[in-house]
N, C-alpha and C positions, 0 to 999 in steps of 0.2 A: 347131614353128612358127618360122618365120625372121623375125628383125626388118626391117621393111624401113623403111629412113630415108634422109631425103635431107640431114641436114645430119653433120657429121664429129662423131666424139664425143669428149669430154674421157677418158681415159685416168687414172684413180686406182691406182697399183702401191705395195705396202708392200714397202720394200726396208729390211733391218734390221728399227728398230723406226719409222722415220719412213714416212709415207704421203706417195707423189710424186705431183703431180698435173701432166699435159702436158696442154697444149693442142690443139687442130689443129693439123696442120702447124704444127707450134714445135720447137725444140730443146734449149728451157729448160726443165727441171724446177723445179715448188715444191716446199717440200718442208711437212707437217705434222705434229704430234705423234698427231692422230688421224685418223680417218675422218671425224668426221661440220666437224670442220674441212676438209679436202678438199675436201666436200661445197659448205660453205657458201661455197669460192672458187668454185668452177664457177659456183654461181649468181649470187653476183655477177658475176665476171667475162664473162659472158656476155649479163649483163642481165635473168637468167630466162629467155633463150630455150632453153638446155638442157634435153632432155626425157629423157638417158638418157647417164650415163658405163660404159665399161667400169671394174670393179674387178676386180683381178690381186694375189693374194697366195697364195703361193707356188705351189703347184699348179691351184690354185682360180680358175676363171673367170668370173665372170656379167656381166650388165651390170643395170642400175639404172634404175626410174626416179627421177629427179629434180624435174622439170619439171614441168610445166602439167597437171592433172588431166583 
């Protein structure tokens, strides 16, 4: 099943031991000690309208929900 979404998605990649979190179209990385900090920037920064970030750590692909149940 393919996701199909109409809004851009936050990007969560663990590079090292720090979790980077991009935004849409940004080119500023944050950086966090964990994941579920990551997490809790998406949500805020977005307002809750965030329904789904890609997470990237090292091979490993998924994406998430986040967002609105």
């Amino acid at each position: 099943m393919l996701l199909q979404r109409k809004d851009p998605l936050y990007r969560i990649t663990l590079i090292a031991k720090a979790w980077h979190v991009r935004r849409p179209r940004a080119t500023l990385d944050h950086a966090f000690d964990n994941v579920d900090d990551a997490v809790a920037f998406v949500r805020n920064d977005s307002s809750g309208t965030a329904e789904y970030v890609e997470l990237v750590a090292g091979n490993t692909y998924m994406v998430k929900r986040v967002g609105r149940a």
